[in-house]
N, C-alpha and C positions, 0 to 999 in steps of 0.2 A: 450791410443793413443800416438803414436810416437811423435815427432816432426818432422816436413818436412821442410828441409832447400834448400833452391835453391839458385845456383850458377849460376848468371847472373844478367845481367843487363835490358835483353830486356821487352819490355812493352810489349809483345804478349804472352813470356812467364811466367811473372807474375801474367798477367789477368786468362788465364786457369787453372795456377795451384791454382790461390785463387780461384776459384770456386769451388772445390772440396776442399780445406784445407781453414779451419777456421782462423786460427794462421800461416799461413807461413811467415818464418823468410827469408829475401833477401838480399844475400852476393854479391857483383858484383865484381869476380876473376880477379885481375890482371895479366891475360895473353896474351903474343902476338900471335894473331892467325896466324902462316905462315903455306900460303898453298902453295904447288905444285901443277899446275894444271895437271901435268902430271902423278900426283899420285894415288891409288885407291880411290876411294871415299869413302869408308865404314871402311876402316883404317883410312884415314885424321878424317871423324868426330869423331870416336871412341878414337880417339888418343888425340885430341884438348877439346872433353868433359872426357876424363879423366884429363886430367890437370887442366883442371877448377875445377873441384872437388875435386882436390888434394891440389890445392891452399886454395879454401874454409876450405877444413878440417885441411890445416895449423895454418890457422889467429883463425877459428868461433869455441869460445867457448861453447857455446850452444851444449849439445849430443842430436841427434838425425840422421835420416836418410839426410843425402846430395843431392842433383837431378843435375846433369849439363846436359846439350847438346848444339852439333854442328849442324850447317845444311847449306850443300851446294847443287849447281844443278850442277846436270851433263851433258854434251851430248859431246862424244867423249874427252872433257876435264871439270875440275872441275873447276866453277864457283861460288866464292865466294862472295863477295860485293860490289860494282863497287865503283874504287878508285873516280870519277868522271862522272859527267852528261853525256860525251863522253863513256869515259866505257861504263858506263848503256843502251847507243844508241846500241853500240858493241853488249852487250850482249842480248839488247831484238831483234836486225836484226837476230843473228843468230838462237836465239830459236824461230822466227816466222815461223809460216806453222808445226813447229816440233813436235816428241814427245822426250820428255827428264825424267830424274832423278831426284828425288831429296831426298836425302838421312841425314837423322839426327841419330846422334849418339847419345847415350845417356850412361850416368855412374852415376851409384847409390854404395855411398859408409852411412855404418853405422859405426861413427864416436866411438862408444862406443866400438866396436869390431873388428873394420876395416874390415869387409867384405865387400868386391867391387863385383859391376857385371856392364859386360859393355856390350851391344850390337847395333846394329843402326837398320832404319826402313827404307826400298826404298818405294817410290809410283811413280807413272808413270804418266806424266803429258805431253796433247798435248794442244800446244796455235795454236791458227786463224792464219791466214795469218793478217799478222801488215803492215799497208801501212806506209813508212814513216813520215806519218804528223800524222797517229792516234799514235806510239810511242811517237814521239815528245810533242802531246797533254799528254801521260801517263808523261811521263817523266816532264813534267812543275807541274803536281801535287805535286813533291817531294817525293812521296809515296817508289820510288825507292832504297833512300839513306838507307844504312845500311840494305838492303835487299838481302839474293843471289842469284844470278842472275838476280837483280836489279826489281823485283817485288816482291810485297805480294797479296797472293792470299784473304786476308781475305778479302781487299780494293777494289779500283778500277781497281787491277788488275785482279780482277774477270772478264772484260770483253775483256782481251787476252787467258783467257784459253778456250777450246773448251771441254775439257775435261777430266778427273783424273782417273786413277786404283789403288785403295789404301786408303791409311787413307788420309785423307782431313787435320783433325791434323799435320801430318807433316810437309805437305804444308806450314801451320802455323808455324812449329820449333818444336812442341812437339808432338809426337806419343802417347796420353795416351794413348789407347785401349794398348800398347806396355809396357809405363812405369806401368801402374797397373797394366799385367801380369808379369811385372819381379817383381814389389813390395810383388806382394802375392806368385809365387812362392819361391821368394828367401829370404825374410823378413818377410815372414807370416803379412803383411801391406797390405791396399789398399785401394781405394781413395771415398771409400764410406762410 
């Protein structure tokens, strides 16, 4: 059995991937994430989890397989993590009534051999119509901060979404159904 290293820091994506790996080892990559929001999406996160990963396999001496990912929303531009409680207002007015993207990238590199594979995961995501005081009530929760596009679906923002096409994982940051099929096509790994 491999070793599974993950390149992050976030608490959403450490809980899932320990469910599935016994021993995961967690590197948190000093990278600055700059986005363009007027950039592709699916390049940005691809691009942003391969750096992560590349960082990790700088520092982490440990050999084994590496995991990063990005994850932004999209709708007509890409939204990443609200600098501020204001942002956050911004960006939940304009995804309300909406349907939007939201797309995480992911790069898996094996530090023993340096084989990388990078690909990202879209799911399609429509929220309610958000009155301005039920935002403001989501937004006093916190839940928002370090979230992109300033909600997490796993939380209490379960009750702006209307409804999902795709991996629900995502949502969250991490597409397994996505990361176990690149792990056992291209690593003969997987998370069982």
């Amino acid at each position: 059995m491999r070793k599974i290293i993950l390149a992050s820091q976030s608490p959403r994506r450490i809980e899932m991937l320990s469910s599935y790996v016994k021993e995961l080892s967690v590197y948190v990559p000093d990278t600055v994430e700059t986005v363009d929001e007027n950039d592709m999406p699916e390049t940005t996160v691809m691009k942003i989890a391969l750096e992560k990963a590349l960082k990790v396999a700088d520092f982490c001496t440990e050999k084994g397989i590496i995991i990063a990912a990005d994850t932004v929303v999209y709708l007509n531009k890409i939204m990443g993590k609200p600098k501020d409680y204001y942002d956050g207002f911004e960006m939940l007015k304009i995804l309300s009534g909406k349907r939007h993207s939201v797309f995480t990238g992911v790069c898996i590199i094996d530090n023993e051999n340096n084989k990388k594979v990078i690909d990202f995961e879209e799911t399609f995501v429509e929220f309610n119509e958000l009155s301005d005081d039920f935002i403001r009530k989501y937004l006093e929760t916190g839940e928002y901060k370090d979230k992109a596009g300033a909600y997490g679906i796993q939380g209490y923002g379960e009750l702006l979404v209307k409804g999902i096409n795709g991996c629900y994982n995502n949502v969250k940051g991490l597409p397994l159904v996505k990361l176990n099929n690149l792990l056992t096509k291209h690593f003969s790994h997987n998370l069982l």
